[in-house]
DRENSE-405552 format. One line per field, with one value per residue (C-alpha): y, x, z; residue number from 0; residue in one letter. Coordinates in steps of 0.1 Angstrom, whole numbers, plus 2048, in hexadecimal, padded with zeros to 3 digits. Each point is the difference from the previous one (the first is absolute). Example, Ala and Ser with C-alpha at 12.3 -4.5 7.8 and 13.67 -1.06 7.14 Angstrom:
Y <- c(7D3 822);
X <- c(87B 80E);
Z <- c(84E 7F9);
num <- c(0 1);
residuo <- c(A S);
***
This chain:
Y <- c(800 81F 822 81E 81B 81F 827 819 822 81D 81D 81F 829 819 7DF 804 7FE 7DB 7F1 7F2 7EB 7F8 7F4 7F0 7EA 7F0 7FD 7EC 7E6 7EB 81B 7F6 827 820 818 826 816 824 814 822 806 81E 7F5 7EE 7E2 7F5 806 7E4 7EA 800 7FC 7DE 7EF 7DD 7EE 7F9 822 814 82B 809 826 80F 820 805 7EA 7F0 7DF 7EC 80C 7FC 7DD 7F1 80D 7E7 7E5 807 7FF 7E2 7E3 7EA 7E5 80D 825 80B 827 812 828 816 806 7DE 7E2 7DC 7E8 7E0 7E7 810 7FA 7DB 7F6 80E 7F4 7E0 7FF 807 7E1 7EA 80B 809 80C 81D 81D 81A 7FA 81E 800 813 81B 817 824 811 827 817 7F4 7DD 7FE 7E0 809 7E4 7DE 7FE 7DF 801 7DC 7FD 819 7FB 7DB 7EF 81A 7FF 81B 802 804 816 819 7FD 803 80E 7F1 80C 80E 804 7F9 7E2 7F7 7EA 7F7 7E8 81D 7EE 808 824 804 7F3 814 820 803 820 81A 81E 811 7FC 812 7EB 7DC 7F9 7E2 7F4 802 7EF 7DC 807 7FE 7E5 7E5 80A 7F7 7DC 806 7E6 816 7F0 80D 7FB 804 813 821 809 826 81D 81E 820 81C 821 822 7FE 7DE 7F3 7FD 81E 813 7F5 818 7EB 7E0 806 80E 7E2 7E4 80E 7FD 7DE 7F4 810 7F0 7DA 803 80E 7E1 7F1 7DC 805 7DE 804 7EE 821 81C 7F2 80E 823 812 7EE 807 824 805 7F3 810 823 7FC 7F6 821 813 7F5 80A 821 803 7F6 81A 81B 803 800 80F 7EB 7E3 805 802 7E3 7EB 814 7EC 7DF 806 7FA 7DB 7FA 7E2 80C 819 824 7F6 7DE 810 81C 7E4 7ED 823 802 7DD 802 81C 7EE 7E1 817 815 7DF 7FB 82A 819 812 7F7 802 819 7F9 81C 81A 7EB 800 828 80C 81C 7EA 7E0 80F 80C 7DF 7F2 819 7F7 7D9 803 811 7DF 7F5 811 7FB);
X <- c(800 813 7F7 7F9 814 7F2 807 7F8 7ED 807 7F2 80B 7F9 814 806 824 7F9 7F2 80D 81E 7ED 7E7 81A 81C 7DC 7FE 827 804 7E5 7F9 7FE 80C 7FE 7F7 7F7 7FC 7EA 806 7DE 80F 810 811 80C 825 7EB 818 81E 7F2 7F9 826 80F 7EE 81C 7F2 7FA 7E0 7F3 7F6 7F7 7E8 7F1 7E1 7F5 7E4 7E0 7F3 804 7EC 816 81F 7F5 7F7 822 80E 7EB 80C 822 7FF 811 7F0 7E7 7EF 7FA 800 7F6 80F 7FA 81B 7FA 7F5 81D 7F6 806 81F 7F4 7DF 811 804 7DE 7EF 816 7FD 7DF 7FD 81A 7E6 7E2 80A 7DA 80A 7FA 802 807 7FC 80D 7F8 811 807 7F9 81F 804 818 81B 7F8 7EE 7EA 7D9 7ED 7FF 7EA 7F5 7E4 7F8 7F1 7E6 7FB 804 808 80E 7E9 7ED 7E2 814 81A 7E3 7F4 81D 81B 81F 81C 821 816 81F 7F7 7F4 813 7EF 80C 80F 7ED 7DF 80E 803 7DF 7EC 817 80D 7F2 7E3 810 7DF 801 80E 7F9 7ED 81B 80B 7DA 7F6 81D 7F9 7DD 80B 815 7E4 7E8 81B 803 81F 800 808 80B 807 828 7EF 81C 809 81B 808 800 7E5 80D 7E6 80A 7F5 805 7F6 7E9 7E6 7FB 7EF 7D8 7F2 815 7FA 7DA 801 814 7EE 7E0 812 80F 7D8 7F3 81B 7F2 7DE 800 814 7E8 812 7FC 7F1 7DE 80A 816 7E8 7EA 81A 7F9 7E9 818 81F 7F5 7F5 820 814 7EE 7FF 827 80B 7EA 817 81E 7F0 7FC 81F 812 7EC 7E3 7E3 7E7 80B 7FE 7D9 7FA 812 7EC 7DD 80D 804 7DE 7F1 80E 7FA 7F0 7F4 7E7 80E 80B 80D 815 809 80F 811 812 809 80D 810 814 80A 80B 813 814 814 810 803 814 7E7 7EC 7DB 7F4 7DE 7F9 811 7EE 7D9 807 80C 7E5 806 7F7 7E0 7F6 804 7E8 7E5 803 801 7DE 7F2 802 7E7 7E1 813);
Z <- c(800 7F1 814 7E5 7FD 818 7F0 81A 7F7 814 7F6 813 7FC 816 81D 806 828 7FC 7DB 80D 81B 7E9 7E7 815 80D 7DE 7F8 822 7F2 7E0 7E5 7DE 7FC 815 7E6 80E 7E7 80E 7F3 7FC 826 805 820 804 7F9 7E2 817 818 7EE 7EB 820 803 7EC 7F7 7DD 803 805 7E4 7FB 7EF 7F8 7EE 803 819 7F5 822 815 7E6 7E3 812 806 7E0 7F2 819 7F6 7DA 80B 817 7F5 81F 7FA 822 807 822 808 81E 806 808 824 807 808 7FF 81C 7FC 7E9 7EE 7E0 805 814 7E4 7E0 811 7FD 7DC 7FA 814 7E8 7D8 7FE 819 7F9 81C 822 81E 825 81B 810 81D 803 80E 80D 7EA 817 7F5 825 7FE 800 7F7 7ED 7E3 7F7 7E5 7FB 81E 7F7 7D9 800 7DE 7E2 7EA 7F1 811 821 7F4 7F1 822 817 7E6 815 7EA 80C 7E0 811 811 7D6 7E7 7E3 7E1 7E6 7E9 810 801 7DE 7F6 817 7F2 825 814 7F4 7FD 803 822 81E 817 802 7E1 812 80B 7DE 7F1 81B 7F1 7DE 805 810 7E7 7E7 811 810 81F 81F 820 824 814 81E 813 807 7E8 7FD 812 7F6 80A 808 801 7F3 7DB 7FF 7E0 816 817 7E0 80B 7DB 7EB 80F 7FF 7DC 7F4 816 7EC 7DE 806 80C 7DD 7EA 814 7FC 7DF 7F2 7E7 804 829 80E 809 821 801 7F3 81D 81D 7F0 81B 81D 7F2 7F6 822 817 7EB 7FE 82C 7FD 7E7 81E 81B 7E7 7FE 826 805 7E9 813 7DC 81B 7E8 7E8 817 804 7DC 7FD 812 7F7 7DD 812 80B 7DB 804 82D 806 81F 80C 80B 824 7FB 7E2 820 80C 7EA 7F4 826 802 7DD 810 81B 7ED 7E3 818 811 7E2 7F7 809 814 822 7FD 81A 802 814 7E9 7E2 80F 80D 7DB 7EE 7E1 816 80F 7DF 7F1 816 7FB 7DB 80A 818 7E3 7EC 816 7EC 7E1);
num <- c(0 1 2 3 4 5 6 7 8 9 10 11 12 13 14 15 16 17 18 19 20 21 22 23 24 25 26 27 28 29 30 31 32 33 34 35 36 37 38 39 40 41 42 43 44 45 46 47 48 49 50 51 52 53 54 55 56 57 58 59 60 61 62 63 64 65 66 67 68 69 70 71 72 73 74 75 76 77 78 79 80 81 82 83 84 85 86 87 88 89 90 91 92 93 94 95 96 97 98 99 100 101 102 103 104 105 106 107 108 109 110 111 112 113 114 115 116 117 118 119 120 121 122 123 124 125 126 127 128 129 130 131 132 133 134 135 136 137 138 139 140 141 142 143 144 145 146 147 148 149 150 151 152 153 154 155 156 157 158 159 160 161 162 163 164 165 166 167 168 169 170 171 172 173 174 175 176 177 178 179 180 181 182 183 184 185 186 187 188 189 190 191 192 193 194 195 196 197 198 199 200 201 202 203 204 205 206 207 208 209 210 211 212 213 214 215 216 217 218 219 220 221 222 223 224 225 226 227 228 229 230 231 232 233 234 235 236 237 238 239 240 241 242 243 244 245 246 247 248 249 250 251 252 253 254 255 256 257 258 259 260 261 262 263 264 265 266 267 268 269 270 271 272 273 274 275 276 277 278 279 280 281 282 283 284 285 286 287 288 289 290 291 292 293 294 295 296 297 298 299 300 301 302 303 304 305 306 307 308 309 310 311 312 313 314 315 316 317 318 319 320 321 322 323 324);
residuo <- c(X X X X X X X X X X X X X X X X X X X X X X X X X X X X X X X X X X X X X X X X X X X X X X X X X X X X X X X X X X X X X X X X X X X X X X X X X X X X X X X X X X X X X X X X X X X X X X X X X X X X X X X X X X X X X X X X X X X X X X X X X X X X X X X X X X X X X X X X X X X X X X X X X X X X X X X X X X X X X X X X X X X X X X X X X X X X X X X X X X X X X X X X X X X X X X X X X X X X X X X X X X X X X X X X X X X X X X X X X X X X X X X X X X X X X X X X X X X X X X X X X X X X X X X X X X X X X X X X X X X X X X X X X X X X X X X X X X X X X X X X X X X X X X X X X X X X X X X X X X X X X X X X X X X X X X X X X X X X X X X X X X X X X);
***
């Protein structure tokens, strides 16, 4: 049983606190190739990264186009069977290369395979484990339009897969690497779990995803470009509403938590087109949703702060009004 051949994708913008952790994490492990693909930084970036003397590290440069650019010119210059993605100010954990190559050597038909991870502070402080198998079960496409458990750098995918799904949208801002696992299983690609934590997520304040407009903006996008597939499954088109919904109450919790609390309420007055539940069960579940969202977020739900917001208060005037609706 021959192990593939693993190319690492970093892609990095303006990182040169963090690149060298990121990329000394991937040169210390399995890699056939790390390949660097510096978006436009006008940082010392470039600087960094040459000092990291080692053969199997390659530069490369575009001019400023975004993370989804910067990481489909990887893919087209990886010479790896296996693709693995690790952001700039993220570091993976001994051995992630391996546990996951390995299983693609057990199973020829795999196609994807994602780990968990562990939320770490700017200081690389450890917050909290993230294991999403637990709550999505099975990767399939029903649960991941559901759950949407995708890290990108705790992601390798079969290059082959890559190219034939024409790797990242570069529509999108954010949700780019949601909508590419989406794109992948409805393709067929067979997806799998390593059910271990792998790779360290590092929260801080430029991170992808303290930005709540653009995540809600692009979450919305990524939902029209499913649903209006006309080869989706009808198994599939029948998740709409739910899916709609959790994701609408999740990209409101994004919002709150980048401080949009306006746009938070309007958010959710959306999900309410798609609620299941009458006006104060859906009070609740948005309360509840909160709380669940913000253990794995970089914010701690205050419920008092939440429930005493004007926007808040308002919000449930205009939910009580359902009522006579």
């Amino acid at each position: 049983m021959s192990v593939p051949t693993v190319s690492v994708v970093i892609p990095v913008y303006n990182c040169q606190q963090y690149i060298a952790e990121a990329v000394q994490s991937a040169l210390g492990q399995t890699a056939h190739e790390v390949i660097v693909v510096d978006d436009g930084s006008i940082d010392d970036t470039k600087l960094v990264v040459e000092a990291l003397s080692d053969p199997r590290l390659r530069y490369a440069w575009q001019p400023n186009q975004g993370v989804s650019a910067a990481r489909n010119y990887g893919i087209n210059l990886a010479q790896g069977e296996l693709v693995a993605f690790l952001d700039a100010d993220d570091y993976f954990l001994p051995h992630q290369l391996a546990e996951q190559a390995a299983l693609f050597a057990a199973d020829p038909e795999l196609g994807l395979v994602q780990s968990g991870w562990q939320r770490v502070s700017e200081s690389g402080g450890l917050l909290a484990a993230v294991e999403p198998w637990a709550m999505a079960g099975d990767l399939t496409i029903e649960s991941f339009l559901k759950f949407k458990p995708v890290l990108p750098s705790a992601l390798m995918v079969r290059r082959d897969w890559l190219i034939t799904v024409q790797g990242f949208d570069l529509e999108l801002q954010a949700a780019e690497d949601v909508d590419l696992v989406s794109r992948l299983l409805l393709a067929g690609c067979k997806a799998a779990w390593l059910k271990a934590v792998t790779v360290s997520y590092r929260q801080h304040a430029n991170s992808a995803m303290t930005n709540g407009l653009v995540q809600a903006r692009d979450l919305g996008r990524y939902l029209d470009k499913v649903f209006l597939r006309p080869d989706l499954p009808d198994a599939v088109r029948l998740l709409e509403r739910s899916v709609r919904y959790h994701t609408m109450v999740w990209a409101a919790w994004a919002l709150y938590e980048s401080g949009y609390t306006e746009q938070m309420a309007q958010q959710l007055k959306a999900a309410w087109n798609y609620t299941p539940y009458l006006p104060a069960e859906a009070l609740i579940h948005w309360m509840d949703s909160f709380e669940s969202f913000s253990k794995s977020g970089e914010r701690s739900l205050d419920p008092s702060a939440l429930i005493n917001s004007e926007d808040w208060k308002q919000l449930i005037c205009w939910l009580l009004a359902q009522t006579h609706c």
